[in-house]
C-alpha angles and dihedrals in degrees: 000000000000124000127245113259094213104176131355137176132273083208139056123229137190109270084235080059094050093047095050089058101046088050089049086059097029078061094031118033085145092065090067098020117067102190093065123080102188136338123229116209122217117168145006121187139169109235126202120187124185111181121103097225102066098084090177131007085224091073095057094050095078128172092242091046095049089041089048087053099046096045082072101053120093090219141352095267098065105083120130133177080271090073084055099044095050088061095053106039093079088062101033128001102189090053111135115236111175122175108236143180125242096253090060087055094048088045092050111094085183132033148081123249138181125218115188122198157188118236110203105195120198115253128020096318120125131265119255140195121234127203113205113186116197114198110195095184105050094031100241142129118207120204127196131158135191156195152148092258106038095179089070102045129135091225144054095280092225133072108265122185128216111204144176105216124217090260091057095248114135117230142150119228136198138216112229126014082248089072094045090058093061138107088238089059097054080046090057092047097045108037120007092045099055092050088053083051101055085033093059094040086058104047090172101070110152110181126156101254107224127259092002089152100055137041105271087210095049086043090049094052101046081042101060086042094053085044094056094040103051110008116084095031090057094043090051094047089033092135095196096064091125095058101031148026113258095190090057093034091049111039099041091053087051083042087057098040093058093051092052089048101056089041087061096052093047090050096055088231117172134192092022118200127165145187119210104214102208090005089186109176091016088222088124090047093046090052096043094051092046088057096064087266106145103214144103141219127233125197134161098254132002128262135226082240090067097076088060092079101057092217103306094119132077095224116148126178113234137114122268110214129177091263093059117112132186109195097180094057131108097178127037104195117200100183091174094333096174116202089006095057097101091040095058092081082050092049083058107039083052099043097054161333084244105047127104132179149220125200128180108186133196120152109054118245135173123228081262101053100254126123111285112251113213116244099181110062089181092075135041124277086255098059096046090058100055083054101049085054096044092050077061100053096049084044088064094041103259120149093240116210117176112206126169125233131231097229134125092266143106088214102057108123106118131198122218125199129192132185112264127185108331098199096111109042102143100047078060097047088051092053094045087050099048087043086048093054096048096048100034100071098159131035113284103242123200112224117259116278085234110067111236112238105244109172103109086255088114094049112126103269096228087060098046073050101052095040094054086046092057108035081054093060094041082056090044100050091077090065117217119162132192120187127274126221095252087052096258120129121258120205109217092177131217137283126264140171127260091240098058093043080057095058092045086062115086111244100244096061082038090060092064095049091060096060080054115087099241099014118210091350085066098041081057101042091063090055093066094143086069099026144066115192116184132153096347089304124108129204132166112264108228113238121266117249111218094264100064092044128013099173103081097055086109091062121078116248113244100200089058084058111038109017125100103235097028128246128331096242133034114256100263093058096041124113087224146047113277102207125163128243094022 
């Protein structure tokens, strides 16, 4: 029968092109699934059949023979070339099955080789293999996954085939009309086809691929139990909820802690013990320290969150500088470590011939302390940055590895550096030292121990004044009225960005917003009452009626006294207090 052409390109493509793509999904299906947390890969082999009557490999790894061979397996991980071969030698003994590494595959022009799989989906749900059939020779690339409880499965529950045709157009393709009216197909054709399709036009994507370092099934194990463990009773006591996000706080740092974790494991490392450099809320620290880790976390000044703990964490409060050494550690941790982030590889050079380090950066800072000015202008800030870092860490003789975490973070690449030879320790010290001095011009400075208030609340009240005044007649400008009670009209204004609000600004009140977090977003933001902010676009926000609101009659309305045409409501019906000469 023939299969189902779902969706194809408008476009053609070089095979070298068609078989990157299918290799970036084949080693991240989570970056376009969802539902998938890793994948643990289990075995490649190169397969050879002879017999005449096998038209396609695909035909002979069916759901029931893969299920039938499973079902024997103790886990998952114990698949050898034996699982394969009891599937084909019903249809051909003397087929070949040889195990191979991927560099045999990415050499072969011909060919046809099977990669079996483990799929780790995020939540509860249960494990599943995965069978990948690359066919060298037709250009193709065959997925099926299965498991006991198909409802519940991570995949399409079905075989799809992702092809290039002999005209060079990419397309997947199905195998019954069934398949094709399903809401996996339309997966397929939505989401998982436009990906293949940026994937094969850069064909030099070079992504980290996540969790590279550690075992993604070991990391997604110890993760779920941590999780478990920790997770809900610290969100629920979590004392800063008003500041800060517990969801995001929590489960990161146990996020962290697994991957270190199982680092540490893969590494064989022995006799941990760590130093959190800017421990902040001291979560990492906590977790590490419960799971048998000797270790403990510094920060300038202690958190609320501390007392959670009840004294189970090694958290002190003192201030980490550039000079400061810690002989007896294996690890230096720098979990957004700020201004001490590319000195972290330089902690650990100086504390000791057995110390390594891992750093997860996220705001930009020179050696000095100051703000990181970008040098390459190809790549993003951010880039740049983790070069800049990892430039640092080669620099002090660290075996650098980059690997990417799996938090709810948009900052989330990590650098990992390991002690290499130590023969020449000096020579090194002397580099480091001769690299600090030409890019330190100035005397590294700590923040203060007492956080600086930076919400645009001490901001001079004439120029808080003078921006929402004129942000107000820029709205107002696209006149849009809506009826008042008394019959009037009521200019509600249009909608602009924040970036062009900005511009509108002079530079001298502007000056003063960028030493603000959030600038003029944030200025805005407080004013709630007159503003709505919302996706970098700001419009005016109606005044509430009494009805909708009847705890603010005791402030004063600013739109009775500064808007043009007054407020919405009468003051009767106002949420708020209508007095004259505000």
């Amino acid at each position: 029968m023939d299969r189902i052409p779902l969706v194809t390109s408008s476009t053609t493509f070089p095979l070298r092109n068609f078989w990157n793509s299918v290799m970036v999904y084949h080693d991240r299906p989570n970056v376009v699934n969802r539902k998938l947390a890793a994948v643990a890969p289990v075995l490649l082999c190169e397969i050879s059949l002879h017999s005449p009557r096998i038209k396609r490999l695909s035909e002979i790894f069916t759901r029931e023979a893969l299920l039938y061979e499973i079902r024997k397996l103790p886990n998952l991980q114990m698949i050898t070339p034996q699982f394969i071969r009891e599937i084909t030698e019903s249809y051909d003994k003397n087929a070949s099955i040889k195990e191979c590494d991927r560099e045999v595959f990415e050499r072969s022009l011909e060919g046809q080789f099977v990669s079996l799989r483990i799929l780790l989906p995020r939540g509860d749900q249960k494990k599943c293999l995965e069978l990948v059939i690359f066919d060298r020779t037709a250009k193709s690339a065959t997925f099926f996954a299965v498991q006991e409880q198909s409802e519940h499965i991570a995949a399409p529950r079905f075989p799809y085939h992702i092809e290039l045709t002999p005209s060079d157009n990419l397309r997947i393709v199905l195998d019954t009309f069934e398949d094709a009216d399903t809401s996996s197909a339309e997966w397929l054709a939505d989401k998982l086809f436009p990906k293949l399709l940026k994937w094969t036009e850069d064909v030099q994507d070079k992504a980290v691929t996540s969790l590279s370092l550690v075992l993604p099934n070991e990391y997604c194990t110890l993760y779920a139990e941590l999780k478990a463990k920790y997770g809900e009773n610290l969100v629920k006591a979590w004392p800063q909820k008003a500041n800060t996000d517990p969801q995001k706080y929590v489960y990161e740092d146990v996020a962290i802690a697994a991957y270190l974790i199982c680092l540490w494991r893969r590494l064989g490392a022995e006799n941990i013990d760590f130093v959190d450099c800017g421990c902040g809320n001291g979560l990492l620290v906590y977790v590490l320290n419960e799971e048998g880790y000797r270790g403990r976390g510094f920060d300038i000044r202690g958190r609320k969150t501390w007392d959670l703990y009840e004294g189970r964490a090694d958290l002190r409060e003192g201030t980490i500088t550039p000079e400061s050494t810690f002989p007896e550690a294996t690890w230096i941790i720098g979990n957004h470590s700020d201004e001490l982030t590319p000195w972290i590889p330089i902690v650990a050079l100086k504390s000791s011939p057995k110390t390594n380090f891992f750093v997860l950066p996220c705001c930009s800072y020179e050696l000095s302390g100051r703000k990181y000015v970008r040098m390459n202008s190809a790549i993003s800030q951010y880039e740049d940055y983790l070069d800049y870092v990892r430039n640092i860490s080669v620099l002090c003789g660290f075996t650098t590895s980059v690997d990417k975490l799996r938090i709810p973070s948009t900052k989330r690449t990590c650098l990992v550096g390991v002690r290499g030879d130590a023969s020449d320790v000096e020579e090194i010290q002397r580099r480091v030292s001769a690299f600090v001095g030409q890019r330190q011009n100035c005397e590294f400075v700590a923040r203060e121990s007492v956080e600086a208030v930076r919400n645009c609340t001490r901001l001079n009240r004439d120029l808080i004044k003078r921006i929402v005044g004129l942000v107000v007649e820029q709205l107002l400008k696209a006149e849009c009225t809506i009826g008042k009670g008394d019959g009037q009209a009521w200019n509600r204004g249009g909608t602009l960005h924040l970036g062009e609000l900005s511009q509108k600004i002079p530079a001298e009140d502007r000056k003063p917003l960028k030493n603000e977090c959030g600038g003029l977003q944030t200025l805005l933001k407080n004013h709630r009452y007159i503003f709505n902010v919302k996706n970098g676009e700001v419009s005016l926000r109606p005044p509430l009626s009494l009805n909708e609101c009847n705890k603010y009659k005791d402030k004063p309305c600013w739109f009775h006294a500064n808007h043009p045409d007054g407020c919405l409501f009468r003051s009767e019906t106002c949420a708020y207090k209508h007095v004259e000469n505000l």
